[in-house]
matplotlib code that plots the C-alpha trace (Angstrom):
import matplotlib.pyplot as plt

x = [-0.1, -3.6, -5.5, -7.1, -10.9, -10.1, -6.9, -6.6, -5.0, -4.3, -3.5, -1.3, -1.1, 1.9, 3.6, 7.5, 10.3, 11.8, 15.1, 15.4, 15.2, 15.9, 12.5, 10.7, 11.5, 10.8, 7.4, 7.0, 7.9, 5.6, 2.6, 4.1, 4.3, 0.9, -0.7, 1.4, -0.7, -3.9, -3.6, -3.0, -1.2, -0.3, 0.5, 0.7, 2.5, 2.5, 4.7, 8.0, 7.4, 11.2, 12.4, 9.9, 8.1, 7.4, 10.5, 12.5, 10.8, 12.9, 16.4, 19.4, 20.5, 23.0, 20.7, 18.7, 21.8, 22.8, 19.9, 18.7, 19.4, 19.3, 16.5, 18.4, 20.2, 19.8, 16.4, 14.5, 16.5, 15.8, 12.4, 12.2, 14.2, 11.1, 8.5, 9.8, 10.4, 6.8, 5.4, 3.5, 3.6, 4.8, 4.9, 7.0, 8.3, 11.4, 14.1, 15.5, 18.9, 19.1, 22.2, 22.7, 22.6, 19.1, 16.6, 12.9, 10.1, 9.9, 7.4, 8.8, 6.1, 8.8, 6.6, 7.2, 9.0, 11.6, 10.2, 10.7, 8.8, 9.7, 7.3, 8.5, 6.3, 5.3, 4.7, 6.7, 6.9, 8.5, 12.0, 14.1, 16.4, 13.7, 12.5, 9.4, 9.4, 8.5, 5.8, 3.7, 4.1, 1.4, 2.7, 1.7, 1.8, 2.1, -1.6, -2.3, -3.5, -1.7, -1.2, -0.5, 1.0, 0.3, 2.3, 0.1, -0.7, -0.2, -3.9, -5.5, -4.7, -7.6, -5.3, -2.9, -5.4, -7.2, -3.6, -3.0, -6.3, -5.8, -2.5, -4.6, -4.1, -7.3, -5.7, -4.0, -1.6, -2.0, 0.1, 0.0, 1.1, -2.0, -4.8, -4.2, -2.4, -2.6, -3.8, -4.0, -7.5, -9.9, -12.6, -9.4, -7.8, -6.7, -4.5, -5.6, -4.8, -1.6, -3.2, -5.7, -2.7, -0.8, -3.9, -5.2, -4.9, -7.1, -9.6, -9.6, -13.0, -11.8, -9.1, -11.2, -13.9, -11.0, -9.7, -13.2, -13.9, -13.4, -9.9, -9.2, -12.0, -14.3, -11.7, -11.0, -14.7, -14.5, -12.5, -10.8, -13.8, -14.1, -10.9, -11.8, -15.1, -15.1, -11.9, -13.1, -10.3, -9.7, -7.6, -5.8, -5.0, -2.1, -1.3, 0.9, -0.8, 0.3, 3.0, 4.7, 7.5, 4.1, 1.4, -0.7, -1.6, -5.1, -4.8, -7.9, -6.4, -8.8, -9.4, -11.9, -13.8, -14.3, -18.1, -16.4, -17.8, -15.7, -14.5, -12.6, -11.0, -10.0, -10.0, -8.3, -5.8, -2.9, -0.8, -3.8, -3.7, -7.1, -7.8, -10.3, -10.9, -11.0, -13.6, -12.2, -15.2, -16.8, -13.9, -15.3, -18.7, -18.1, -18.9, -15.9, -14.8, -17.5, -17.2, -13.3, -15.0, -17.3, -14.3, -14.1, -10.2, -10.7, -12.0, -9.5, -6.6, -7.0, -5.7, -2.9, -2.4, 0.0, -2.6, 0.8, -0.7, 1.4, 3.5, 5.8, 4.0, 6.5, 5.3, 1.3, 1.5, 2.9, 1.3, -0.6, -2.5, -4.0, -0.8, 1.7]
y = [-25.7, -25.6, -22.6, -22.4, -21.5, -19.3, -16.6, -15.8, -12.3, -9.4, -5.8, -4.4, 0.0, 0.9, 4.1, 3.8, 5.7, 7.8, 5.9, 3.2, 0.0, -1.9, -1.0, -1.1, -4.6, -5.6, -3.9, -6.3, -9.4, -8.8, -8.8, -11.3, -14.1, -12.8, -13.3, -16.8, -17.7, -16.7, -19.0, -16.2, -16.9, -13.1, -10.0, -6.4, -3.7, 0.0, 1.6, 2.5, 1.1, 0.0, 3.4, 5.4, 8.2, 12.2, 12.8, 11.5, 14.6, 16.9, 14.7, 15.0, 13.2, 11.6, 10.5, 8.7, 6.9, 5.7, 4.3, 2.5, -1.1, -3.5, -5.8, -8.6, -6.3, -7.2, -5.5, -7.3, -10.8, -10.7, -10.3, -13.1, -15.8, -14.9, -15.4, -18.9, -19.7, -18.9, -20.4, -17.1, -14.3, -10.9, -7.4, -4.4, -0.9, 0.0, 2.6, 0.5, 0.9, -0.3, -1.8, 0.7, 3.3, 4.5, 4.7, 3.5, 4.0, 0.0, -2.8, -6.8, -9.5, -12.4, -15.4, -18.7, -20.6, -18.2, -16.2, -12.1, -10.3, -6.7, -3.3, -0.3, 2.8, 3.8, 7.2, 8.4, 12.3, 12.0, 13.3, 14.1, 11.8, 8.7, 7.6, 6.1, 2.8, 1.3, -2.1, -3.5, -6.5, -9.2, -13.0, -16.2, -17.6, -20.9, -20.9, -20.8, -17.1, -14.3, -11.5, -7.6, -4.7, -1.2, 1.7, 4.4, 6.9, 4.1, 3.0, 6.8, 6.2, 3.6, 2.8, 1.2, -0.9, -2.0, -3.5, -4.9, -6.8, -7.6, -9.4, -11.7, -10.1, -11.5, -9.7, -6.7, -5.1, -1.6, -0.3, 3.0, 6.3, 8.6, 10.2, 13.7, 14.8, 18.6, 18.0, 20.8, 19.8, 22.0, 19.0, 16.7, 15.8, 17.8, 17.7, 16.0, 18.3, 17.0, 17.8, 15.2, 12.3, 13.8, 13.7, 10.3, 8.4, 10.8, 11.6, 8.6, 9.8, 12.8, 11.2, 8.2, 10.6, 12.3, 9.1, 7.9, 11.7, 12.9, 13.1, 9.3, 6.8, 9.1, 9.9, 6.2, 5.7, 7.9, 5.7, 2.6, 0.2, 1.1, -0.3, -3.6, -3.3, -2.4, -4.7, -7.9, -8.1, -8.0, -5.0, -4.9, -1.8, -1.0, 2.4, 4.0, 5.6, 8.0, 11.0, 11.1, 13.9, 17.0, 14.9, 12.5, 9.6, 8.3, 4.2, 2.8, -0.7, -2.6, -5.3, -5.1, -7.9, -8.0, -6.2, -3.2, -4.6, -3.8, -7.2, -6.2, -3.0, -0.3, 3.1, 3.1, 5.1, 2.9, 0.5, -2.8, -5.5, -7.2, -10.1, -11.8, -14.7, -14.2, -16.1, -16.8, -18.3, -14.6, -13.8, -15.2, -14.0, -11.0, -7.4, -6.5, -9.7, -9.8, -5.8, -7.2, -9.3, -6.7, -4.5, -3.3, -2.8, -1.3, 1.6, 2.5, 4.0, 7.6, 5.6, 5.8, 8.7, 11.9, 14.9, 17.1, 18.2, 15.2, 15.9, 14.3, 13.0, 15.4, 18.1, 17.0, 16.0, 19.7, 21.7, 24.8, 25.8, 24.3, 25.0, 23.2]
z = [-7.6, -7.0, -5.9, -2.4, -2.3, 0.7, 1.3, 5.0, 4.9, 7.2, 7.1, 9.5, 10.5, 12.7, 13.5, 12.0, 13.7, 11.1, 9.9, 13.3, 11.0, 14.0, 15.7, 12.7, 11.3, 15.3, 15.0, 11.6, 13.3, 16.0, 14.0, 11.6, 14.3, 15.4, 11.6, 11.6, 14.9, 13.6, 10.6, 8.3, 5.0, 3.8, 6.1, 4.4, 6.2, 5.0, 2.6, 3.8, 6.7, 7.7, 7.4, 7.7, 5.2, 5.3, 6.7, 3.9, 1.9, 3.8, 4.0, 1.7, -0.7, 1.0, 4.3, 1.4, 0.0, 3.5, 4.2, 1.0, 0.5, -2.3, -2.5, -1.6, 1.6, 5.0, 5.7, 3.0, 3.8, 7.6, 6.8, 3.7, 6.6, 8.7, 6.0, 5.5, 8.7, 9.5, 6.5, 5.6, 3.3, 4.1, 2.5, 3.6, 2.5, 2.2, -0.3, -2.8, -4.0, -7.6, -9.3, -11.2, -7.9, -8.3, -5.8, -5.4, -3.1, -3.3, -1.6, -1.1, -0.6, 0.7, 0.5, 2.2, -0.5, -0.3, -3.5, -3.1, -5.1, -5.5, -6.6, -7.5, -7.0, -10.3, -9.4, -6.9, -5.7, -2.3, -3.3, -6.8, -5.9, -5.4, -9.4, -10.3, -11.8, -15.1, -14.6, -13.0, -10.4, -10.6, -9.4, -8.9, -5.0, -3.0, -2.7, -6.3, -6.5, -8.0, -6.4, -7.7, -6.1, -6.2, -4.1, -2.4, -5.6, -8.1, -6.5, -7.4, -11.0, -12.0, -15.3, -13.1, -10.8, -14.5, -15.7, -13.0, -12.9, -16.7, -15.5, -13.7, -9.9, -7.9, -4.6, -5.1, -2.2, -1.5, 0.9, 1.9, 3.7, 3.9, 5.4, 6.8, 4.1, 2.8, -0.4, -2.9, -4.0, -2.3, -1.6, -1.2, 2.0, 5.0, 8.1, 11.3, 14.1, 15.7, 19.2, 18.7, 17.8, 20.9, 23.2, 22.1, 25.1, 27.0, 24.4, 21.7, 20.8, 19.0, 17.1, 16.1, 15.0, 12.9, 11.6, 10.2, 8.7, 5.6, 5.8, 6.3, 6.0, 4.5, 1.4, 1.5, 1.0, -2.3, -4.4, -2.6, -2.7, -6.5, -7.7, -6.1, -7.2, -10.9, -11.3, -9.5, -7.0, -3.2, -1.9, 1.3, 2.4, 4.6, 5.9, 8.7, 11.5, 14.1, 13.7, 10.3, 10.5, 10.1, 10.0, 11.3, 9.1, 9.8, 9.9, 8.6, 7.7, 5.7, 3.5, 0.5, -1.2, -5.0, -4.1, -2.8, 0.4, 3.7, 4.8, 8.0, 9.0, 12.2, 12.7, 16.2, 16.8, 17.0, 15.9, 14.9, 12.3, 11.1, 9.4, 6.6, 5.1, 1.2, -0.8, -3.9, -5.2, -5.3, -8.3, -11.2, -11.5, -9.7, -11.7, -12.0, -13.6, -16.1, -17.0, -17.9, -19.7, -22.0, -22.8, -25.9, -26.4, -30.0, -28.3, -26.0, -28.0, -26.4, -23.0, -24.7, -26.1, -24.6, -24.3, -24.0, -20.1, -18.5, -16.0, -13.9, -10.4, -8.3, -10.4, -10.2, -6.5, -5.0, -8.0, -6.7, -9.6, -13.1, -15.1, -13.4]

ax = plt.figure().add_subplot(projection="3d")
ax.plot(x, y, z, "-o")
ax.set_aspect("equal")
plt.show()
């Protein structure tokens, strides 16, 4: 298997329908037939994105049992038949139902040789019932390059992108639900006025100026082109965009070279995929690559060591105050 000098990829943002798996794996073919005529080899569609996200925060239990499948259920095969009879690569979000009956805020990349490769959010807050998993997911592909992938907050913490990059990931997968979000921190995120979503069509000014503020592209801005940057690897970010159950996600689908540099992205408000070619020849001698390089791992053991403030990411993520 020899590695190709260039990855076509594309990035996909669409509005799910809370729970209609039907629409949303019709909304994943469209654009995976359209990647497929483009010449694109790997498609990445948000997290969660056959079921649908925020609203699952609210829902019992039992909703979330009914509508979790087993990576090899018929959500996840429908899509891997299409991959391979497409010849492409696709990723998708879904609520994995383990073996063992546990359930994961999970991502498949179903690649063309009939390969499903399956991430499990390593720090997931969205329910008590939903647990996080326990590795990380870096793979080799048809094209020769291996690819890692990284659920939503699993990107904030840079430890996570660094392993993964240590793995030997060269494009990293980043699907996400975000932008919008009312984040405790008071320089973090905040919500996008729903009026501006509802009235898009007559004003798309307003809600594109809102998208590419500081509570989508410009917290993006902050810290997304840093983990491709000071890990030498592409990232191609995914997001949903549009209502999601209280708040409007902002879109903002992208795809980062190992620079940091903005290869291709959108900030319309609606559903859009974009595409880049990927240099490959930019990996090797790119910083990021070469500050791998000048680690000193004998330094590091405090990366590994409990400070006794940990807390679980449910806990962290609706915390109102220092202690919790």
């Amino acid at each position: 298997m020899s590695q190709s000098t260039v990855l076509r990829t594309a990035t996909v943002q669409f509005e799910s329908r809370p729970g209609d798996k039907a629409f949303n794996i019709s909304r994943v073919e469209h654009y995976a037939r359209a990647a497929a005529a483009d010449g694109v080899q790997l498609v990445a569609l948000p997290e969660m994105c056959l079921l649908g996200y925020w609203h699952l925060t609210k829902s019992p239990v039992a909703y979330l049992e009914e509508v979790a499948e087993a990576s090899d259920g018929p959500s996840v095969s429908a899509v891997a038949r299409l991959a391979c009879d497409l010849g492409l690569g696709i990723g998708i979000g879904f609520l994995e139902r383990a073996e063992d009956g546990q359930l994961f805020n999970a991502y498949a990349i179903c690649l063309p040789d009939g390969a499903v490769h399956v991430h499990r959010k390593l720090h997931a807050f969205e329910h008590e019932a939903i647990a996080s998993g326990d590795r990380y997911t870096v793979f080799d592909t048809p094209w020769g390059v291996r690819v890692g992938v990284l659920i939503c907050w699993d990107n904030n913490l840079v430890e996570n992108v660094r392993a993964t990059a240590l793995l030997g990931a060269q494009v990293l997968v980043a699907p996400h639900q975000t932008g919008g979000t009312d984040s405790r921190s008071p320089h973090g995120m905040k919500p996008i006025p729903m009026e501006l979503w509802e009235n898009r069509h007559q004003d798309p000014e307003s809600i594109e100026a809102a998208f590419r503020g500081p509570h989508g592209r410009g917290w993006l801005m902050r810290w997304l082109p840093a983990r491709a940057h000071d890990n030498g690897v592409f990232v191609v970010f995914s997001n949903g965009v549009g209502r999601d159950d209280n708040e409007v996600r902002t879109g903002n689908a992208m795809i980062i070279d190992p620079y940091g540099r903005v290869l291709s992205e959108t900030w319309v408000a609606a559903d859009a995929m974009v595409t880049a070619d990927l240099d490959l020849g930019l990996l090797p001698m790119s910083t990021g690559q070469r500050w791998l390089r000048g680690r000193r791992p004998e330094l590091y053991g405090v990366l590994l060591e409990r400070r006794g403030d940990e807390r679980d990411p449910r806990t962290v993520r609706f915390s109102t105050s220092v202690g919790e």
